[in-house]
C-alpha positions as CSV (number, residue, x, y, z in Angstrom):
1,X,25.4,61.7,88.2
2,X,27.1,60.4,91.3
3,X,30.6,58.2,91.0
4,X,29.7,54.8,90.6
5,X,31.0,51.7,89.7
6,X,29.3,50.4,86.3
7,X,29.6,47.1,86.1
8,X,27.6,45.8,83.1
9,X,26.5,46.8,79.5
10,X,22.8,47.9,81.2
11,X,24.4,50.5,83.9
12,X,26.6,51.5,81.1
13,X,23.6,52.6,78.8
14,X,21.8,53.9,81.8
15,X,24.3,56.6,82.7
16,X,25.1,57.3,79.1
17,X,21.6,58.3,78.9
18,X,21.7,60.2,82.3
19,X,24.6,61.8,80.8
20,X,23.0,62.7,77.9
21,X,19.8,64.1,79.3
22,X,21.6,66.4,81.8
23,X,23.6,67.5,78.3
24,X,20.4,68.8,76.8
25,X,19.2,70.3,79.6
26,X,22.6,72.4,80.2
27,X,22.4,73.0,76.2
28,X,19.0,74.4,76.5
29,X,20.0,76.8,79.5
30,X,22.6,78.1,77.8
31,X,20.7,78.7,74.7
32,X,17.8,80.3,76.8
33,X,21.0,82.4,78.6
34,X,22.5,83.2,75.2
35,X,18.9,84.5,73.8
36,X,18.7,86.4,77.1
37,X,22.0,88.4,77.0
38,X,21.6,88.8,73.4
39,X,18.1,90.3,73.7
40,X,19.7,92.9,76.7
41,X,22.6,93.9,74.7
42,X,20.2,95.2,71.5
43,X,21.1,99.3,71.1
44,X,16.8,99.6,72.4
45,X,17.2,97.6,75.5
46,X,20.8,99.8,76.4
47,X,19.0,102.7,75.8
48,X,16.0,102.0,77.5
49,X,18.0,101.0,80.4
50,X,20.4,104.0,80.0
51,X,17.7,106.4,80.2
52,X,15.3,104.7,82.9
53,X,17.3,107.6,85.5
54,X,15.8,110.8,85.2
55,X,19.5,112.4,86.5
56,X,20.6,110.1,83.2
57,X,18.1,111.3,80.9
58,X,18.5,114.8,81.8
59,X,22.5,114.7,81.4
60,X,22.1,113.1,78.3
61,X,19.5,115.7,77.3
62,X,21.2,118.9,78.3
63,X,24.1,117.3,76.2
64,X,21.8,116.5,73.2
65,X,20.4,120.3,73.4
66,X,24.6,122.0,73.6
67,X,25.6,119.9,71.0
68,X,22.9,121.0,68.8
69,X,23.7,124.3,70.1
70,X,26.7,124.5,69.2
71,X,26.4,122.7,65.8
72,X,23.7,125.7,64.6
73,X,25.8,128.5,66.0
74,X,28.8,127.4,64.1
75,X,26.9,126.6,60.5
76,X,25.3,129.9,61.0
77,X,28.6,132.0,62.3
78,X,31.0,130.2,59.8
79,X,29.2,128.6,57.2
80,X,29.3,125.4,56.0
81,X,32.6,126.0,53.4
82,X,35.3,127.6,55.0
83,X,38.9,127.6,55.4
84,X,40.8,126.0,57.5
85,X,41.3,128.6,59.8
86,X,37.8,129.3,60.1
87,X,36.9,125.5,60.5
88,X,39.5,125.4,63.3
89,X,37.4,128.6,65.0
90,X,34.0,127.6,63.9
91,X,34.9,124.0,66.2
92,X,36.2,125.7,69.0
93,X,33.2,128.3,69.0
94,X,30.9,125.0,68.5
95,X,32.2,122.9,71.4
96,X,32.0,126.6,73.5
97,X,28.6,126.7,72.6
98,X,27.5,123.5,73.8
99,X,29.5,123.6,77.1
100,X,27.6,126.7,77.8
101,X,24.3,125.9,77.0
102,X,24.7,121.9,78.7
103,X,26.5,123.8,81.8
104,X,23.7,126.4,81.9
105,X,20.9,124.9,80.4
106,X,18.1,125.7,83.3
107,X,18.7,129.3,83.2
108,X,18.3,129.3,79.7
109,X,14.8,127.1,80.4
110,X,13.7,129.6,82.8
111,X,14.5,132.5,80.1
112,X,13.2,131.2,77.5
113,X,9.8,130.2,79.5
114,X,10.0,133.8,80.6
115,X,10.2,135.4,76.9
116,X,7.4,133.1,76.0
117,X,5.3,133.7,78.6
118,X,5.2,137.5,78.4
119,X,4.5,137.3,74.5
120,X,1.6,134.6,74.8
């Protein structure tokens, strides 16, 4: 709507209408924006998007793989009741662990495809 002068009760109910329509139309972009950036910021979508980089993917799957790592090696070095001093070295061994395997995780790929190859 441009800046004119309204000059009667007609022009007046003609730009209130103007003014009205171009508020439902701004409403229902906003909406449609709202529904967009809603739908985007569902835990799927971010993690579809995350992962669509292979370099991602495999970081976040080396990570995955030492974590686990080092979860089993502690529960099966410690136990699951300890002390505290042995909780305390069970972590430290656990986060070891999965730095290791995360840092090293193709060697151990190409050894384990190795062991399974010569028993198969």
């Amino acid at each position: 709507m441009n800046n004119r002068t309204i000059k009667n009760r007609a022009e007046l109910k003609s730009a209130i209408d103007e003014l009205e329509k171009k508020k439902a139309i701004q409403e229902e972009a906003l909406i449609t924006e709202l529904h967009a950036a809603g739908e985007s910021l569902k835990p799927i979508n971010v993690l579809k998007k995350v992962t669509s980089s292979p370099g991602v993917r495999n970081n976040l799957l080396k990570g995955a793989i030492g974590l686990g790592a080092g979860i089993l090696s502690k529960n099966l070095l410690i136990g699951s009741s300890a002390g505290v001093l042995k909780n305390i070295i069970g972590n430290v061994l656990k986060f070891g662990v999965a730095t290791l395997v995360a840092k090293n995780s193709g060697k151990i790929k190409e050894k384990g495809t190795g062991i399974l190859k010569r028993l198969f």
